[in-house]
Phi, psi and omega in degrees: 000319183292311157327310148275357135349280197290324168316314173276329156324287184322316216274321160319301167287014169243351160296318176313317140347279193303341212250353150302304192272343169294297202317286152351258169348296175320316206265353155269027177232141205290158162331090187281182179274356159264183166213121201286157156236137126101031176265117173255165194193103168314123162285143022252161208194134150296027230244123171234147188059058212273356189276358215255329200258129186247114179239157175292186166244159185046063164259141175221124180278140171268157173300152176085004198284152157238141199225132170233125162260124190252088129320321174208123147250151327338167152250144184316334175300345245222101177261184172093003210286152180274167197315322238260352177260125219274108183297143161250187188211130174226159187223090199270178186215081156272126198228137188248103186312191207253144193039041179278114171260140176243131138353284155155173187061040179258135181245133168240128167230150194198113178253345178278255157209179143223099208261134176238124201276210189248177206040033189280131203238122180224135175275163165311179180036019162315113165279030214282142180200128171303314210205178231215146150315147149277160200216007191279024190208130182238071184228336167221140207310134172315328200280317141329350179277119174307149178285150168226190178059009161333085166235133167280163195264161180220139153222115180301150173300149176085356205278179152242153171246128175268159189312128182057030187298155197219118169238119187277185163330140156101319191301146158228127159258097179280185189319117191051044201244140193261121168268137172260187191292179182027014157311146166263099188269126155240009176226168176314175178235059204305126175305140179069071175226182161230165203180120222191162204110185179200117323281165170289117150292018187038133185203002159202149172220167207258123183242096171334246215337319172281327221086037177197159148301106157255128163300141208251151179255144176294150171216044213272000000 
């Protein structure tokens, strides 16, 4: 009898926990432009411009994520810019499909857009960015430099993103198609492929007919 006591005891403090630190969550987190169900997003965490930002339900974020919607560059943190550099303004969009999971340390910037579709699975230290520091000057500092290489990004339902993955300007990643770690993506991604490299490469697709991974042959 005492045993199942302390079994239902337990079991009691640990929904209370949960319906705390769900609470807690809640209540630290900014105004999205939706209103998500059932969403966690681990501290300590970024969401800048959050009204900019579209999230799915039972989406769950790892600690460390920054997630930016880039309204104005510079941004008011980023002081010392000299007078003559001209802020630019943009009207971005991220929108996060329904059961997307992240690791944690995911960074996104977006002044276009970056649309992530749903059951999309991203390992830690992930980058994605719509757009590249300007380089076109070597008299001020890059971070002063207009943003370029303005594109939007896409990663299709189902994919995976692998641990330190990098997705540039521009990128469409399809549907259920696999980043291996450290990649670099800087070209499409054709769905039910893997992909893997600096830059990423295509090294397998997916063959209805077997059921399988088939290796894609190189032609350099």
């Amino acid at each position: 009898m005492r045993q199942r006591f302390l079994k239902w005891l337990g079991t009691k403090i640990a929904l209370l926990v949960r319906a705390v630190e769900k609470d807690v969550n809640r209540k630290t987190l900014p105004k999205f432009r939706n209103e998500p169900r059932n969403l966690h997003v681990e501290s300590p965490h970024r969401l800048i411009n959050a009204r900019r930002i579209e999230v799915g339900d039972d989406v769950s974020l790892g600690p460390g994520c920054m997630i930016n919607a880039i309204r104005r560059y510079p941004g008011a943190f980023m002081s010392g810019a000299p007078e003559d550099v001209k802020a630019q303004h943009f009207d971005p969009l991220i929108r996060l499909g329904n059961r997307v999971s992240a690791t944690g340390y995911l960074t996104i910037g977006a002044c276009k857009s970056v649309v992530i579709e749903d059951d999309v699975l991203i390992a830690s230290h992930v980058f994605i960015s719509d757009n590249a520091h300007g380089r076109s000057r070597t008299d001020l500092a890059y971070k002063f430099q207009p943003l370029e290489d303005i594109a939007g990004v896409r990663i299709g339902r189902g994919s995976w993103i692998g641990e330190h993955a990098v997705i540039l300007p521009g990128v469409t990643i399809g549907e259920y198609a696999i980043v291996g770690a450290n990649s670099v993506v800087s070209q499409d991604i054709p769905p039910r492929s893997i992909a893997v490299g600096s830059p990423a490469r295509i090294v397998k697709s997916w063959d209805v007919e077997t059921a399988s991974w088939q290796t894609v042959e190189r032609h350099d």
